[in-house]
N, C-alpha and C positions, 0 to 999 in steps of 0.2 A: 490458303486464305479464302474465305467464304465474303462470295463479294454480292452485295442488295443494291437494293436504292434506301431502304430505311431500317436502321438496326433497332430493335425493338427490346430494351432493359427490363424486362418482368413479362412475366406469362399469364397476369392476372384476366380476372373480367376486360379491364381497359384496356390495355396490351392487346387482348383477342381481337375486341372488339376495333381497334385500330385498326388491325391487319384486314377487315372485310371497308374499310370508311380507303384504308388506301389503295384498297383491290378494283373500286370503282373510279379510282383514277389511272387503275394500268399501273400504278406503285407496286413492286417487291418487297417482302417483309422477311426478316429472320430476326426470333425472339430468343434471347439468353434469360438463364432463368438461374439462379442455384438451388432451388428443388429439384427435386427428380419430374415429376410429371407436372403440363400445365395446370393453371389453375390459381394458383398463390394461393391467400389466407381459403379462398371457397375451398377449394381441394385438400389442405391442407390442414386447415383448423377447423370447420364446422361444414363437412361437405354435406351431411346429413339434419344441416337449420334451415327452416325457411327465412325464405325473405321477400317481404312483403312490401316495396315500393319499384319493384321492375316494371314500368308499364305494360300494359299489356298482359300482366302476370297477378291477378290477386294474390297469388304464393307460388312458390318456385324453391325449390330445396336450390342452395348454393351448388351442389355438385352437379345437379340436372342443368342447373343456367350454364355451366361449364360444358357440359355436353354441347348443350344449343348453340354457343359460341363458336364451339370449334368445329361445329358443321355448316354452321353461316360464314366461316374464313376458310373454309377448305376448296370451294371453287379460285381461291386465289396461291393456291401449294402455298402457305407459309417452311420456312425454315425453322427449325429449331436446333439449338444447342441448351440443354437440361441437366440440371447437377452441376452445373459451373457457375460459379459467382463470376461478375464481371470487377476485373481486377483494375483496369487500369486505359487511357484514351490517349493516346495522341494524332497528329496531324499531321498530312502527308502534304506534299512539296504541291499538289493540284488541288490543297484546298478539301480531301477526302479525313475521313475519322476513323482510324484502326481501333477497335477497343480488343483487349485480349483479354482470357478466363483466366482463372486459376488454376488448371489446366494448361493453358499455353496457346489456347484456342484462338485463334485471332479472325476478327471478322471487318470486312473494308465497306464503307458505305459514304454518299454525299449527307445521309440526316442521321441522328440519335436522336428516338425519343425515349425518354424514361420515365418507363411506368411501374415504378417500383414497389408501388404501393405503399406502405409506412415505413418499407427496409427490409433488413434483416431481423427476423425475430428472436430474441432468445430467452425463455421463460426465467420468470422469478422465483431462483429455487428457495426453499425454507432450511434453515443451520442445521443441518442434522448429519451427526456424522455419521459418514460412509455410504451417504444417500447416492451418489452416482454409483457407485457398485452396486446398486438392484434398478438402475437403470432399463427398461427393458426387461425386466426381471421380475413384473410385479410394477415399477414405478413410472408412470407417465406425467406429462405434463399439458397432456392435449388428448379431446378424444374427438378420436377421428371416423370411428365406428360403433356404435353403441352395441352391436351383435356382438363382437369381440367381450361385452361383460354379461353374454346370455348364461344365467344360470349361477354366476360368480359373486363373491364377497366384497363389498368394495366400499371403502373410505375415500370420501371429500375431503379434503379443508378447502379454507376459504369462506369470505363473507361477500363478496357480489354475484353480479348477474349470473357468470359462468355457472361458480357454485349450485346456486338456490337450483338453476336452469335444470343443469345437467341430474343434480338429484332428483327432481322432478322427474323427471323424461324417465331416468331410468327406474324408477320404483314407480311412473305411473303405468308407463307399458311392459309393467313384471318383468324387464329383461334381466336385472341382478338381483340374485338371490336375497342379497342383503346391500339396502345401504346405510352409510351412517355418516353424516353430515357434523364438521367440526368446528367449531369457530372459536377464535378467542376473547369474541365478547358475546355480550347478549343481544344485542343491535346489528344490524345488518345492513350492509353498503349497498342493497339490491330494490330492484324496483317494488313498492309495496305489497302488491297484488301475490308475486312471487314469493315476498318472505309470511304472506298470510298463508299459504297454499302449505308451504312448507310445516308449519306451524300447527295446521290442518291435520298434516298426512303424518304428522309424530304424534298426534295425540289419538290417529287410529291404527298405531303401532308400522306404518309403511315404508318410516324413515325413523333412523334412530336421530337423533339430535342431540349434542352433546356442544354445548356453548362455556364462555368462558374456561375454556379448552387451549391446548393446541399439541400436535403431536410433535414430539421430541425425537421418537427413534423409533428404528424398524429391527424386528425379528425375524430370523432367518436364516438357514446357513448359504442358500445360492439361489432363492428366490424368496419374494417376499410371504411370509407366512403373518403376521401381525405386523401393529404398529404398537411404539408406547404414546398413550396419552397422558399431559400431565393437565388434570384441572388445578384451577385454583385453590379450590376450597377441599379438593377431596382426592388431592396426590393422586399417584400414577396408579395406571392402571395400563394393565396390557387388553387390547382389542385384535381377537383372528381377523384378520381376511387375508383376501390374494390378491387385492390392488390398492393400493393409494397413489389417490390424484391429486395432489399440491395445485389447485386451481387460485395461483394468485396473480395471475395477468403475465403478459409478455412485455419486454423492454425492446422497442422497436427504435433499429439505428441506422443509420442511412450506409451504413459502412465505407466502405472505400470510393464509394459516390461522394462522399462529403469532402475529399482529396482533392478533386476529380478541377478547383477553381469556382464553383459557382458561388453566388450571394445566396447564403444562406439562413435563414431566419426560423429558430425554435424547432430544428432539426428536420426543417423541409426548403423545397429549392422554390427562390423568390423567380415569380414569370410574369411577363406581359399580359395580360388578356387580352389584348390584342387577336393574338395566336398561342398564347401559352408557349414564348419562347423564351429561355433564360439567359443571361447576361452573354452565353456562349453563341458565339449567330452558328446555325444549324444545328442547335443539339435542344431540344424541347423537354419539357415534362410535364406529364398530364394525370391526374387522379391522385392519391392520396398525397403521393409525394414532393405535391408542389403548395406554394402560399401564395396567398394576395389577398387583398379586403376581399370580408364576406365571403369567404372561401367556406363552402361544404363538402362533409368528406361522404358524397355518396356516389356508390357506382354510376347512377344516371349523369353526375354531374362530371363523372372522368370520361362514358361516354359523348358528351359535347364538347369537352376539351381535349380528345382525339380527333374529333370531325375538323375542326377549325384547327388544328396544330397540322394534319395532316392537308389541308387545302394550302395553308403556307408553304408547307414543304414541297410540295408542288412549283408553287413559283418561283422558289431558291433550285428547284434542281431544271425546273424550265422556262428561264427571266423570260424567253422570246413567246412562249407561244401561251395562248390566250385561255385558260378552264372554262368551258361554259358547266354550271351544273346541270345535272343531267339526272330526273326523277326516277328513280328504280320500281315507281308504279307505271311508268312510259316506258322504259326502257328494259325492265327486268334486273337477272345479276346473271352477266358474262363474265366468265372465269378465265382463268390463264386458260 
C-alpha cells in the first residue's frame, strides 16, 4: 500500500504542477498515470509543438514545459505509479481513499485530486481492412517525433489542424522525403492561414495533395509499403510510401473515472469553484477534466485550479491549524 496525503490521477502539466503548489504546504504527492512516462497529451502527443500562452514563455515546445515541471516538483520527491490506469476508489472505515490500478496497485491517501486531463485517448481509426495489423508497422496515429520520418515517405489523411500542421512541419524542415496529404473533400476543417500554406507548397511540388480522396487500403506483406487511394472522379490508385498517418482526431473518455459516482456533465466532472471540489468531499478535479460556467480548457487555467484545490485540501486534512500563505519570493522553495 503506497500511503500520501494527496493522490494525484494524471501526470499531466497540471498534475505536475500540483505536486510543487502542495510541496509548499509540506503536502505529499503520488501521481498514477496510464501512460508509461509523465507528461499526458504534452509527452505523448505533441511533445515537439509549441505553446504559446505559458506566462513567462513566448514559446515553449510542450515536452521542454514537461521538463521544467518536473524539476520545479522534484525538491518535493513526488511518487509515481506510470502505465497503470486507475481502476477503481473506495473508502476506508477513517474516512481515507484507496484507489487501486489495473495492475492491482493500490495507493491510500486523505485527498484525490484528478487531473486527468480529457481522459483516456483513443484515436479515430479510418475502415480499412486489416489496418491494425501494420499497426506499428508503418501505421500511426500520433506523431510524437517528427525525426523518426527523417528521410522517409509518408501519407497524411485528414482535413484539420493536425493534418495541414504536421504536413507542413514535415516538408517545411525537409525531414520526409516525401509527403502527400489526403482528403476527402476539397475544403478543409483547418485554420485558414494553414490550409493557404498548404495550397502554396503543392503548387511548388513540396507536398503532394490529393483531395476528394480517401485512402481505402494498405499494401504490404509485414510493413507498410503503399496505400490504396480511391478518388472520386479517377478511381484507385496505388501510392508507395512507408507511413500512413490517419490524422482524424482522438475520442477522449473519462474511462472508469466516470464509474467512479461523480455528477457529470458532457463527459467531464461538474466542481465547485469554490476550490474545484466535486460532489465527492475530498476528492477534487482540476484542468481539462472538470466543468463549470465559463470553464477554459487551458493549461494556465488547470494551473490555478490546482493552487486553490490544493489550499482546500489542506484544511480538510488539517481542520485545527491555521495556513498562513507564504511568498516563494520571501521565502524561497524548501523541499522535503
Amino acid at each position: 500500500m503506497i500511503q500520501t496525503d494527496i493522490i494525484i490521477i494524471g501526470a499531466g502539466p497540471v498534475g505536475l504542477f500540483t505536486v510543487f503548489e502542495a510541496g509548499l504546504l509540506k503536502l505529499k504527492c503520488h501521481l498514477i498515470d496510464s501512460l508509461p512516462q509523465a507528461g499526458g497529451q504534452c509527452s505523448e502527443i505533441y511533445p515537439k509543438k509549441p505553446i504559446y500562452d505559458i506566462p513567462g514563455f513566448p514559446s515553449v515546445l510542450a515536452g521542454e514545459l514537461i521538463d521544467n515541471l518536473m524539476e520545479q516538483a522534484a525538491p518535493f520527491k513526488p511518487g509515481f505509479t506510470l502505465g497503470e490506469a486507475a481502476m477503481t476508489i473506495d473508502k476506508t472505515a477513517e474516512g481515507k481513499f484507496i484507489v487501486t490500478t489495473i495492475k492491482g496497485t493500490q495507493h491510500e491517501a486523505p485527498i484525490v485530486m484528478i487531473a486527468g486531463g480529457l481522459g483516456v485517448f483513443e484515436p479515430r481509426k479510418p475502415p480499412i481492412e486489416n489496418l491494425e495489423s501494420y499497426e506499428d508497422k508503418g501505421v500511426e496515429y500520433i506523431i510524437k517525433d517528427p525525426e523518426f520520418y527523417r528521410g522517409k515517405r509518408v501519407v497524411i489523411a485528414g482535413g484539420g489542424d493536425s493534418a495541414l500542421d504536421w504536413s507542413i512541419f514535415l516538408a517545411e524542415k525537409n525531414l520526409a522525403k516525401e509527403v502527400v496529404l489526403v482528403h476527402r473533400s476539397s475544403s478543409f476543417r483547418g485554420h485558414l492561414d494553414s490550409v493557404q500554406k498548404v495550397i502554396d507548397m503543392a503548387g511548388e511540388g513540396k507536398i503532394k495533395l490529393v483531395t476528394e480522396a480517401e485512402v481505402t487500403g494498405i499494401t504490404g506483406e509485414n510493413i507498410v509499403e503503399g496505400v490504396v487511394i480511391t478518388h472520386q472522379k479517377d478511381g484507385e490508385f496505388i501510392q508507395e510510401t512507408d507511413h500512413f498517418i490517419p490524422l482524424f482526431g482522438l475520442k477522449p473518455s473519462l474511462g472508469p473515472i466516470a464509474d467512479w459516482g461523480f455528477e457529470i456533465d458532457k463527459n467531464a466532472i461538474k466542481v465547485n469553484t469554490l476550490d474545484y471540489s466535486t460532489n465527492i468531499p475530498g476528492i477534487y478535479a482540476i484542468g481539462d477534466v472538470n466543468t463549470y460556467e465559463n470553464k477554459l480548457k487551458l493549461i494556465l487555467c488547470g494551473f490555478h485550479e490546482g493552487t486553490l484545490a490544493v489550499q482546500s485540501a489542506f484544511a480538510r486534512i488539517y481542520p485545527d491549524k491555521k495556513n498562513i500563505l507564504k511568498y516563494t519570493t520571501v521565502n524561497g522553495v524548501q523541499g522535503f
